[in-house]
Biopython code that builds the backbone (N, CA, C, O; Angstrom):
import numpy as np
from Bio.PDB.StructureBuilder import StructureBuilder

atoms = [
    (1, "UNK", "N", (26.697, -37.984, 23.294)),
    (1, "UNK", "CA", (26.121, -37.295, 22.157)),
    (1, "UNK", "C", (24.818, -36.603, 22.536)),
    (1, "UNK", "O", (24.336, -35.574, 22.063)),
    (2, "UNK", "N", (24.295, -37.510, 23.627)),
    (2, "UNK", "CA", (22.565, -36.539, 23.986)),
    (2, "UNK", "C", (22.783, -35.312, 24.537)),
    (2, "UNK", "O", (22.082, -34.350, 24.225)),
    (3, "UNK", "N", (23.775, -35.228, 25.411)),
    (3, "UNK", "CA", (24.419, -34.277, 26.362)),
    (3, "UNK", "C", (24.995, -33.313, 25.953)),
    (3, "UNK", "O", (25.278, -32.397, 26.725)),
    (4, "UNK", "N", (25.376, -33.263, 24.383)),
    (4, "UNK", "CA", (25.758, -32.194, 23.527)),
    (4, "UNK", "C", (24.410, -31.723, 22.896)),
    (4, "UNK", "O", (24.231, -30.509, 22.984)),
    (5, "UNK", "N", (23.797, -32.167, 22.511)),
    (5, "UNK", "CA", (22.565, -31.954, 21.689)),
    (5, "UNK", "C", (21.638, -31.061, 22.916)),
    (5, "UNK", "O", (21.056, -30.042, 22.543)),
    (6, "UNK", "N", (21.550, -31.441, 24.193)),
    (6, "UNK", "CA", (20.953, -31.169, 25.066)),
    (6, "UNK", "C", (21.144, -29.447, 25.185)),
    (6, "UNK", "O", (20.412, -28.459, 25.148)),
    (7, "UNK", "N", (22.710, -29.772, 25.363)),
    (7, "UNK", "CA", (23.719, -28.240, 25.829)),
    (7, "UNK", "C", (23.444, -27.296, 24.617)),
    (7, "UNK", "O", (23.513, -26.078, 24.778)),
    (8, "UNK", "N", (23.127, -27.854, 23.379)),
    (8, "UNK", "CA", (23.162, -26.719, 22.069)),
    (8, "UNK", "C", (21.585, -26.221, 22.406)),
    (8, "UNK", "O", (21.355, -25.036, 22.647)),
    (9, "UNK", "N", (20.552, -27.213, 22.398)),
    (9, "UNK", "CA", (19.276, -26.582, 22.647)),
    (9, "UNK", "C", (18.962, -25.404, 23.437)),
    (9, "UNK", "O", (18.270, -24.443, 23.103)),
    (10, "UNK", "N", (19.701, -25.662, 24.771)),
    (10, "UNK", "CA", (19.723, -24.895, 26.012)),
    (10, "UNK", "C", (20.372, -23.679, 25.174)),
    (10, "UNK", "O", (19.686, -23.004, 24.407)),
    (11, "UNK", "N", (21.607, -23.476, 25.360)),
    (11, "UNK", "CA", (22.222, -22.551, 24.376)),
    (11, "UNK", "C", (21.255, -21.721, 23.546)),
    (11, "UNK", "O", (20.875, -20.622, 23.949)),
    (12, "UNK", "N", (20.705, -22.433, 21.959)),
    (12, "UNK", "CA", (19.833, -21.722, 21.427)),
    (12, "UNK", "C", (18.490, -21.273, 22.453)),
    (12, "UNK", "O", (18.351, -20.051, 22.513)),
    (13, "UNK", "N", (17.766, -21.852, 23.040)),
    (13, "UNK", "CA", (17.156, -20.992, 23.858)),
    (13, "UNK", "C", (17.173, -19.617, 24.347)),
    (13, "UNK", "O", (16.397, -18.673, 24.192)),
    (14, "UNK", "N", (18.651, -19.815, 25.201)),
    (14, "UNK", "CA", (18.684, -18.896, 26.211)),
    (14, "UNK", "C", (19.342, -17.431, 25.060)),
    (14, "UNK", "O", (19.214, -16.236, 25.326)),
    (15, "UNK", "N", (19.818, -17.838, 24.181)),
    (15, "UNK", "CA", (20.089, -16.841, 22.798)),
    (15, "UNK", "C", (18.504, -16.462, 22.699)),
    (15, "UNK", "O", (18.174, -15.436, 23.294)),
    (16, "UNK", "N", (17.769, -16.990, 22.196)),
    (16, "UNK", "CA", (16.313, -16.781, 21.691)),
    (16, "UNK", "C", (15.787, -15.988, 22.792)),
    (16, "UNK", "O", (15.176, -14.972, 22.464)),
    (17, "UNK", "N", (15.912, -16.271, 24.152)),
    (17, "UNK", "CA", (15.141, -15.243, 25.067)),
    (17, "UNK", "C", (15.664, -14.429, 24.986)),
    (17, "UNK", "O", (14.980, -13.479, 24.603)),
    (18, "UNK", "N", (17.345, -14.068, 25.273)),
    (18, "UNK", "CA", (18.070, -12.617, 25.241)),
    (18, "UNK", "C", (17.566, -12.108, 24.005)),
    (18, "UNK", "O", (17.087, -10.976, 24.070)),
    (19, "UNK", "N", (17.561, -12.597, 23.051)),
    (19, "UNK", "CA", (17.191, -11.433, 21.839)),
    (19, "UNK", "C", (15.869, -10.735, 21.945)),
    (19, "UNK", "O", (15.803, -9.508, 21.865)),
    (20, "UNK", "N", (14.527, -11.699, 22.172)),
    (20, "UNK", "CA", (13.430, -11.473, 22.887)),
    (20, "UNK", "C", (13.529, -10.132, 23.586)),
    (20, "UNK", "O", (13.177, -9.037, 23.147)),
    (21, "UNK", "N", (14.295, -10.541, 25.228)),
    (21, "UNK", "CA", (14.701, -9.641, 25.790)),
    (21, "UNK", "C", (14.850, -8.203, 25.128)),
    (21, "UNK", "O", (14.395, -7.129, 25.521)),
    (22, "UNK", "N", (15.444, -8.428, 24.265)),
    (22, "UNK", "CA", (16.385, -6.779, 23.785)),
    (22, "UNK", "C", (15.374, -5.930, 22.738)),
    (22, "UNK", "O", (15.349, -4.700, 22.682)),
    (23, "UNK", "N", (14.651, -6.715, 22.024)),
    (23, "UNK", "CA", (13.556, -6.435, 21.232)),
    (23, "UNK", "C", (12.557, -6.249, 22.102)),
    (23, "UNK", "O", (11.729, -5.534, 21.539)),
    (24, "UNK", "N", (12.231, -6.502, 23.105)),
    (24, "UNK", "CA", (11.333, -5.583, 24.177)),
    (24, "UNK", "C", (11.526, -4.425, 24.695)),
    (24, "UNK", "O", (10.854, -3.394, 24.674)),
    (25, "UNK", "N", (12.939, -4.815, 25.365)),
    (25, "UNK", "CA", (13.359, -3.216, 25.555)),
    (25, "UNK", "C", (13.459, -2.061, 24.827)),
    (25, "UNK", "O", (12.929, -1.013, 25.194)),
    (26, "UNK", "N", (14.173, -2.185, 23.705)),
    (26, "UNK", "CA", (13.870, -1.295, 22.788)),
    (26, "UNK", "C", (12.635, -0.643, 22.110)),
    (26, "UNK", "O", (12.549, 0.504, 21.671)),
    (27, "UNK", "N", (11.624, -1.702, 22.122)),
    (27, "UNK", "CA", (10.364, -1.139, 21.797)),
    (27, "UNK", "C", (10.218, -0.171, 22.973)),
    (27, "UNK", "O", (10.134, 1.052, 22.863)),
    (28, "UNK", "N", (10.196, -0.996, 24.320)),
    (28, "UNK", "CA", (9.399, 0.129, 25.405)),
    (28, "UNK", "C", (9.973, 1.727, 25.293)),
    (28, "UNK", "O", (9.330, 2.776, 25.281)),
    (29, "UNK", "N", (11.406, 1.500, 25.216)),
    (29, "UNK", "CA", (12.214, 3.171, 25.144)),
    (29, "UNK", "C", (11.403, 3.431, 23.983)),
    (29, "UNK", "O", (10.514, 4.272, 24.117)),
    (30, "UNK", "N", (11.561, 2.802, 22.745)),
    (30, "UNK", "CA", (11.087, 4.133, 22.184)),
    (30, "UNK", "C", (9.836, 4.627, 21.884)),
    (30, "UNK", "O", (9.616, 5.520, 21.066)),
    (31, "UNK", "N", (8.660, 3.790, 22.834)),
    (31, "UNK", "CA", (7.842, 4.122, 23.605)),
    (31, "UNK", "C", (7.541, 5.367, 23.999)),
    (31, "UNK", "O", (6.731, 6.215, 23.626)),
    (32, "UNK", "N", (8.664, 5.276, 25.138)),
    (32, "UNK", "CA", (8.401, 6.258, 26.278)),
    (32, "UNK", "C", (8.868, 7.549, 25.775)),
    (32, "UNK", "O", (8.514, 8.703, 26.015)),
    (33, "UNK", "N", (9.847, 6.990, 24.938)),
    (33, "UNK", "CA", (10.471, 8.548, 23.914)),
    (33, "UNK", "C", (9.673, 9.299, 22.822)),
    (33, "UNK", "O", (9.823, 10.490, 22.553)),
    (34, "UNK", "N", (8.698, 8.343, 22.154)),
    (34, "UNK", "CA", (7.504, 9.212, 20.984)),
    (34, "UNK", "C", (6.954, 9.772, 22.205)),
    (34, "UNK", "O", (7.632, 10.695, 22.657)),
    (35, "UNK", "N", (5.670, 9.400, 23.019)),
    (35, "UNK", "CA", (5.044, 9.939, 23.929)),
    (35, "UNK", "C", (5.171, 10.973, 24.667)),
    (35, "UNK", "O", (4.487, 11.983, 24.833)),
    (36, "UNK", "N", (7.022, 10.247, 25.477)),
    (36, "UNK", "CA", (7.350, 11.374, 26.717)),
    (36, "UNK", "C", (6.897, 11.198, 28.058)),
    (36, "UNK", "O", (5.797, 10.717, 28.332)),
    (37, "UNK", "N", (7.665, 11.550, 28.824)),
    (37, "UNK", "CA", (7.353, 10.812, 30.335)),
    (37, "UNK", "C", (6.181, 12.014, 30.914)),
    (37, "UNK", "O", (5.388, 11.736, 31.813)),
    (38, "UNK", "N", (6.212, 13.009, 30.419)),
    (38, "UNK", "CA", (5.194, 13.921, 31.209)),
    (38, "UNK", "C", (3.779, 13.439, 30.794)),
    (38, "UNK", "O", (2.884, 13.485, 31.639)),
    (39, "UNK", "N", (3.491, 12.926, 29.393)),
    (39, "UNK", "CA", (2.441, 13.185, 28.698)),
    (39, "UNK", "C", (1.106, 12.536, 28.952)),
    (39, "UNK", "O", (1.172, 11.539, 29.671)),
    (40, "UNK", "N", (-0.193, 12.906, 28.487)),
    (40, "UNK", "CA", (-1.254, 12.802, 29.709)),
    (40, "UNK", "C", (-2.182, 12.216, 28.520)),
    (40, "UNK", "O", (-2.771, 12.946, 27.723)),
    (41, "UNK", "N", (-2.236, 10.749, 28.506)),
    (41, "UNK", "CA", (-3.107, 9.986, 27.747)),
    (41, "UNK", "C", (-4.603, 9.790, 28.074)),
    (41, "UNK", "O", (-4.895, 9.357, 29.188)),
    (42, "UNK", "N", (-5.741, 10.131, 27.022)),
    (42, "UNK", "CA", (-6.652, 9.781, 27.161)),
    (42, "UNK", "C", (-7.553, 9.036, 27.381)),
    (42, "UNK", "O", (-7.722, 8.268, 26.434)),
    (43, "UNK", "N", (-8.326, 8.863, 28.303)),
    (43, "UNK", "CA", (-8.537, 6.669, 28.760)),
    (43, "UNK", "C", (-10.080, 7.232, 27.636)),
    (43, "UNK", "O", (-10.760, 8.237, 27.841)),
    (44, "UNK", "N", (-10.265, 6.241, 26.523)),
    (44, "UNK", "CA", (-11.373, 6.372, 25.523)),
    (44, "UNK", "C", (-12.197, 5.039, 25.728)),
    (44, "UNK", "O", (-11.814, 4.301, 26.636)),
    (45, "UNK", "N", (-13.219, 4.682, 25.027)),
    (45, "UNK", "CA", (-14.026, 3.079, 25.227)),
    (45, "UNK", "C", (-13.176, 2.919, 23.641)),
    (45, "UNK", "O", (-12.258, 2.121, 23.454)),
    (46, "UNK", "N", (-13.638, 3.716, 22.767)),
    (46, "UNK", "CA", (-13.232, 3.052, 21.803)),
    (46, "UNK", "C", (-12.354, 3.844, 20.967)),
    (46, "UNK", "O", (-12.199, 5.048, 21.169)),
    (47, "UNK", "N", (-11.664, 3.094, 19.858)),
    (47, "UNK", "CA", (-11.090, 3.908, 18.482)),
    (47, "UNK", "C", (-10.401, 3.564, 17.359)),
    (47, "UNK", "O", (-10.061, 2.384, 17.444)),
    (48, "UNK", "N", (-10.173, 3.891, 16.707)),
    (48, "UNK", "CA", (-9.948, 3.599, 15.316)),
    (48, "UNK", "C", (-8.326, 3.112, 14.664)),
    (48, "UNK", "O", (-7.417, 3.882, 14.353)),
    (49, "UNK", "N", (-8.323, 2.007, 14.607)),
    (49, "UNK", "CA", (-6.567, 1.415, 14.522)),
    (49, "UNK", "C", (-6.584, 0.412, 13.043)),
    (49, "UNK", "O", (-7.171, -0.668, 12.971)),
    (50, "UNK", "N", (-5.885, 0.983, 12.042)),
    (50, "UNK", "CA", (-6.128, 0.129, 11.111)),
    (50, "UNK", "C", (-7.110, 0.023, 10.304)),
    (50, "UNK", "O", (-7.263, -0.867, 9.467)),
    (51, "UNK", "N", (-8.164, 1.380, 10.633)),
    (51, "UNK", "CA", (-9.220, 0.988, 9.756)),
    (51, "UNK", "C", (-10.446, 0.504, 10.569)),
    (51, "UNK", "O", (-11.596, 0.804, 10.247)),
    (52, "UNK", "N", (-10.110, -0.328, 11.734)),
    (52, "UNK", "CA", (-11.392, -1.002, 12.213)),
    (52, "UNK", "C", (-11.397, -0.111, 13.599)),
    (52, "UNK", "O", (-10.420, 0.474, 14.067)),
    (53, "UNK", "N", (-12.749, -0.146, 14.153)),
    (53, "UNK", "CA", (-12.794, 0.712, 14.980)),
    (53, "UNK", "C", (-12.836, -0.747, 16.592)),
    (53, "UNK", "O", (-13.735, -1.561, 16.801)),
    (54, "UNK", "N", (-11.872, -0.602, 17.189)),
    (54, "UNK", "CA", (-11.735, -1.257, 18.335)),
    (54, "UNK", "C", (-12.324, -0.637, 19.768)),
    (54, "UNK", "O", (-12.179, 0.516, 20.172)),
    (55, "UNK", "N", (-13.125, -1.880, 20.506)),
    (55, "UNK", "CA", (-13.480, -1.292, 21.946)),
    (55, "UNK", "C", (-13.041, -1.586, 23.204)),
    (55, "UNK", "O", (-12.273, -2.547, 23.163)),
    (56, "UNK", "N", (-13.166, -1.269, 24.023)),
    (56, "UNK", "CA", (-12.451, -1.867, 25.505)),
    (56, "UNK", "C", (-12.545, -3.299, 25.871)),
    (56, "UNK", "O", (-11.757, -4.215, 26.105)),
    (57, "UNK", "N", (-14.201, -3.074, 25.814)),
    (57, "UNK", "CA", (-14.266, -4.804, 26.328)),
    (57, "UNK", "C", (-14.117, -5.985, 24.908)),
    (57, "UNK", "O", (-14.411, -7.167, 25.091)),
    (58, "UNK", "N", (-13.679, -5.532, 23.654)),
    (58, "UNK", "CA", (-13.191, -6.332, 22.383)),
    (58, "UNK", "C", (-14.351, -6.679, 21.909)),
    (58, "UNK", "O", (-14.239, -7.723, 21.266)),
    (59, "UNK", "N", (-14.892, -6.475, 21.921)),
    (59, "UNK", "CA", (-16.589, -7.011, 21.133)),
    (59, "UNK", "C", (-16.489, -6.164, 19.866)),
    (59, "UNK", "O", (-15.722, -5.202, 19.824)),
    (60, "UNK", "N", (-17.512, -6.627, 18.494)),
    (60, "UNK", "CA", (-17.391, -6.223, 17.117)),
    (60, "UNK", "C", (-18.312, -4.940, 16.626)),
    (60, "UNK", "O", (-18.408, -4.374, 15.537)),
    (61, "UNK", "N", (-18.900, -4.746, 17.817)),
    (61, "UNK", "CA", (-20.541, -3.712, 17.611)),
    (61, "UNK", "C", (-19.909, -2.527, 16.888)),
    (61, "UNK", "O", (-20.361, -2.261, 15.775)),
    (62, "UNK", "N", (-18.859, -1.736, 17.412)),
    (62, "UNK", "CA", (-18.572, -0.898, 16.639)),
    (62, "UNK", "C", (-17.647, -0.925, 15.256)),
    (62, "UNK", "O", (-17.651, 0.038, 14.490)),
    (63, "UNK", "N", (-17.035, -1.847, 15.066)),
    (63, "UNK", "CA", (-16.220, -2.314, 13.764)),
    (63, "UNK", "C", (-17.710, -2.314, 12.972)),
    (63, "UNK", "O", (-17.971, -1.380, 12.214)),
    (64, "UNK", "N", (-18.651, -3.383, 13.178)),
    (64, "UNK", "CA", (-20.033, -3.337, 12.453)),
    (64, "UNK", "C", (-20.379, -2.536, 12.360)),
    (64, "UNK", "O", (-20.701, -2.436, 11.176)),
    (65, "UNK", "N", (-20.701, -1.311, 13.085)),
    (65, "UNK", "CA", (-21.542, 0.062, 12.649)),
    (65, "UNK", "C", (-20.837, 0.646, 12.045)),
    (65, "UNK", "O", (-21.360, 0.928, 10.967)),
    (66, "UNK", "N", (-19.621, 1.111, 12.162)),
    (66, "UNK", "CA", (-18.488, 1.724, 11.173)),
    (66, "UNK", "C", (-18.663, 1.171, 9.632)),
    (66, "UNK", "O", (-18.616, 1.887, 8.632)),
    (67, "UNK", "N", (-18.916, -0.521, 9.649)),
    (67, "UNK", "CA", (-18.842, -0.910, 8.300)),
    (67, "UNK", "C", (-19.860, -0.622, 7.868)),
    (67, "UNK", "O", (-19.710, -0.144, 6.744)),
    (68, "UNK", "N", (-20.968, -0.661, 8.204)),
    (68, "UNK", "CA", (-22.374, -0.978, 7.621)),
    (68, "UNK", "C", (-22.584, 1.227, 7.672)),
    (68, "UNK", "O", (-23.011, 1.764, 6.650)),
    (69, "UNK", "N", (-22.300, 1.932, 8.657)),
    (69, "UNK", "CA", (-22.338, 3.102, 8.481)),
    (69, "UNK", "C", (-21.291, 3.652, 7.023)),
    (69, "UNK", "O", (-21.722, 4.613, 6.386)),
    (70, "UNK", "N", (-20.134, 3.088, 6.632)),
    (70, "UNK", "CA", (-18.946, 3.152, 5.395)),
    (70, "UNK", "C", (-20.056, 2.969, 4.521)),
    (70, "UNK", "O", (-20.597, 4.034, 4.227)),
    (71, "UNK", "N", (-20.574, 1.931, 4.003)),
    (71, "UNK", "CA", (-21.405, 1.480, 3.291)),
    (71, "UNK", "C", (-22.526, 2.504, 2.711)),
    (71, "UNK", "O", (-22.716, 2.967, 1.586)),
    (72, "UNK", "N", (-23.192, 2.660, 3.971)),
    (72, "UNK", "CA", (-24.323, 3.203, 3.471)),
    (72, "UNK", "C", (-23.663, 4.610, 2.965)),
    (72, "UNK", "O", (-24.266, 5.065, 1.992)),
    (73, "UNK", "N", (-22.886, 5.167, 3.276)),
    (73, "UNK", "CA", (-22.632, 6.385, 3.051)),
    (73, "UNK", "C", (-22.155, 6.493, 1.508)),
    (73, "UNK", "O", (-22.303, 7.505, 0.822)),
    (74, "UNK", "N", (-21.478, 5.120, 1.015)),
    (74, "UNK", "CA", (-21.275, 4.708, -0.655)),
    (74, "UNK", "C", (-22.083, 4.935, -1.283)),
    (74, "UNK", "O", (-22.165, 5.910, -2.030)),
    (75, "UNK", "N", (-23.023, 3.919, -1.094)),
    (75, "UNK", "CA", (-24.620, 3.812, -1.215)),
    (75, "UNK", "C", (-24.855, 5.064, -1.793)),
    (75, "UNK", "O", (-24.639, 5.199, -2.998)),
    (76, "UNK", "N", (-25.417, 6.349, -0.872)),
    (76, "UNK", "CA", (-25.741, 7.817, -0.946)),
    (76, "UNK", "C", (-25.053, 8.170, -2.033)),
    (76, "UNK", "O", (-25.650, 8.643, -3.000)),
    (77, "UNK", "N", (-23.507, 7.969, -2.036)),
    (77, "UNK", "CA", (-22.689, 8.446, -3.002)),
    (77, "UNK", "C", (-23.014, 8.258, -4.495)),
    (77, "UNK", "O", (-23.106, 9.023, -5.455)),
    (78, "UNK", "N", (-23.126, 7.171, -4.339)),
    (78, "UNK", "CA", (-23.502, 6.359, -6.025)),
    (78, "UNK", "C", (-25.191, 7.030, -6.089)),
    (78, "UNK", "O", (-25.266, 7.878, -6.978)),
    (79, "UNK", "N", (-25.717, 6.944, -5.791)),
    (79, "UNK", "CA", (-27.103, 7.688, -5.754)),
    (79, "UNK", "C", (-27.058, 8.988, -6.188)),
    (79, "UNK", "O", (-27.622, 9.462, -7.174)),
    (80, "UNK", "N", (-26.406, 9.490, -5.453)),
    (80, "UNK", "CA", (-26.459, 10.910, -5.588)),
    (80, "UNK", "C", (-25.636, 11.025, -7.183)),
    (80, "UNK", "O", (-26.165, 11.482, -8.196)),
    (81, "UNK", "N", (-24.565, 10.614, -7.107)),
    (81, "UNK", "CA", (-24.347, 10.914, -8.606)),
    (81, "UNK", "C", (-24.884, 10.067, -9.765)),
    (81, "UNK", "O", (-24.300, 10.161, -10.844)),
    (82, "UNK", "N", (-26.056, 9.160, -9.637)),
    (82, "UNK", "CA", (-26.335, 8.964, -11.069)),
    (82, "UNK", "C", (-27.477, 9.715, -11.127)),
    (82, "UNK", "O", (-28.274, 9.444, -12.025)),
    (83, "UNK", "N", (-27.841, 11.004, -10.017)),
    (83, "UNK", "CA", (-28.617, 11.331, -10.298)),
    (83, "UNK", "C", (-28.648, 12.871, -10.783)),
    (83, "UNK", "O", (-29.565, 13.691, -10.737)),
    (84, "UNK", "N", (-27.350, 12.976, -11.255)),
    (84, "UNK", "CA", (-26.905, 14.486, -11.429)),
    (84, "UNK", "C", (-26.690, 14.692, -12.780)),
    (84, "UNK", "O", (-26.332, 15.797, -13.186)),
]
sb = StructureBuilder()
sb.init_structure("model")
sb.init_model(0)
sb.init_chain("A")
sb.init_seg("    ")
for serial, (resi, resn, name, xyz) in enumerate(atoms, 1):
    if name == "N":
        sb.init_residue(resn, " ", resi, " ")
    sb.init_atom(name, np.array(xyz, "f"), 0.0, 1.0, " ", f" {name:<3s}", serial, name[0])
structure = sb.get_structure()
């Protein structure tokens, strides 16, 4: 009975990696297919994904200035119009 239980685990596994497997591959093609194999990517420090602004070495300095720069610029906004 262990030796069946053993063989189904293994089984589901090696199912679980092939699917893995195939859901990788497919991402990478269609990868390489939005982009294109010629196409000439820009190496940047930082940029903007989601809203938050991300950097190379992962640190928060610029997500923070983005927020606190969002902010203040509200700030101005609301100012400026209760004063019109």
């Amino acid at each position: 009975m262990v030796e069946v239980a053993a063989v189904v685990v293994v089984v589901v596994v090696v199912v679980v990696v092939v699917v893995v497997v195939v859901v990788v591959v497919v991402v990478v093609v269609v990868v390489v297919v939005d982009i294109g194999v010629n196409a000439n990517l820009e190496l940047v420090d930082k940029f903007c994904y989601l809203g938050d602004m991300l950097s190379v070495n992962g640190d928060a300095d610029a997500v923070v200035e983005t927020r606190i720069r969002m902010g203040w610029n509200k700030f101005r906004q609301l100012v400026f119009t209760a004063y019109q």
